[in-house]
C-alpha positions in Angstrom: -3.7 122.9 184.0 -2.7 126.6 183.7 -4.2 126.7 180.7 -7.7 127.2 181.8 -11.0 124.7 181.3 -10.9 124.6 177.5 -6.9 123.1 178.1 -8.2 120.3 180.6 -10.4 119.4 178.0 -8.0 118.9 175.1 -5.8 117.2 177.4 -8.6 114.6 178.7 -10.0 114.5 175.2 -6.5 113.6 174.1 -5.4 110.8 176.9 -8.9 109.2 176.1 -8.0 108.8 172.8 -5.0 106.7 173.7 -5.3 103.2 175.0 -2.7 101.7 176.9 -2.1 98.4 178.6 0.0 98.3 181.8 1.7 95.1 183.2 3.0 94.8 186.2 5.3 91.5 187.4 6.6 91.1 190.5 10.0 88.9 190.4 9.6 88.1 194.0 9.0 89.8 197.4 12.2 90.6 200.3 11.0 91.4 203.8 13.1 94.1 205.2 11.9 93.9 208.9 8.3 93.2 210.1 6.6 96.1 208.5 8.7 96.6 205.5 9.9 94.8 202.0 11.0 95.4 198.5 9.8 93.8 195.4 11.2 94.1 192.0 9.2 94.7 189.8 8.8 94.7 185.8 6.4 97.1 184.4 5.6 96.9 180.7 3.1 99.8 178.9 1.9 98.9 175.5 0.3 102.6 174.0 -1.4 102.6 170.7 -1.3 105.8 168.2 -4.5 106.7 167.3 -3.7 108.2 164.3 -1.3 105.5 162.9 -2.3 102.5 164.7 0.5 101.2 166.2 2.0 100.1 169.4 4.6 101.5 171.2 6.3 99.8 174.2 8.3 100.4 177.3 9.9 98.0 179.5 11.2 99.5 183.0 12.7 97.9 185.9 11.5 99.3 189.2 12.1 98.5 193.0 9.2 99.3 194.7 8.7 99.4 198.7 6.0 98.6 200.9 4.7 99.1 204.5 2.4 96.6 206.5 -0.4 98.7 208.3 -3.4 97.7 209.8 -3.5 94.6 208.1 -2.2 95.0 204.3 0.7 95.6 202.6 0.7 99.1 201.1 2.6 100.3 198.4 5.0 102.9 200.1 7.5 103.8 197.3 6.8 103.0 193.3 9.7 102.8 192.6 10.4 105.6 189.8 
């Protein structure tokens, strides 16, 4: 973003031109306490080259956390 306007436009023109798919799978939930729980989690990111065509793909493990307020479940950790 330092670079200026003409930077954030390469940089949007180039994440548009790469499509991804993103799956997320939750292995099951753990309630810590009332509010709180952990799920693990499997995310998998399938990312096409525009250039040559093909697919590259990631599989990570994650543990994400989550808080119960005001009614829902919120995601307070990801997980990184």
């Amino acid at each position: 973003m330092e670079s200026g306007p003409e930077g954030r436009k390469e940089l949007a023109q180039t994440m548009a031109d790469y499509t991804a798919t993103l799956n997320a799978i939750c292995d099951g939930v753990e309630e810590k306490d009332k509010d709180t729980a952990v799920a693990p989690v499997r995310l998998q990111m399938i990312v096409t080259d525009p250039v040559s065509k093909a697919d590259a793909t990631q599989v990570r493990m994650v543990m994400m956390t989550f808080v119960h307020e005001n009614g829902q479940w919120l995601i307070l950790d990801e997980g990184n």
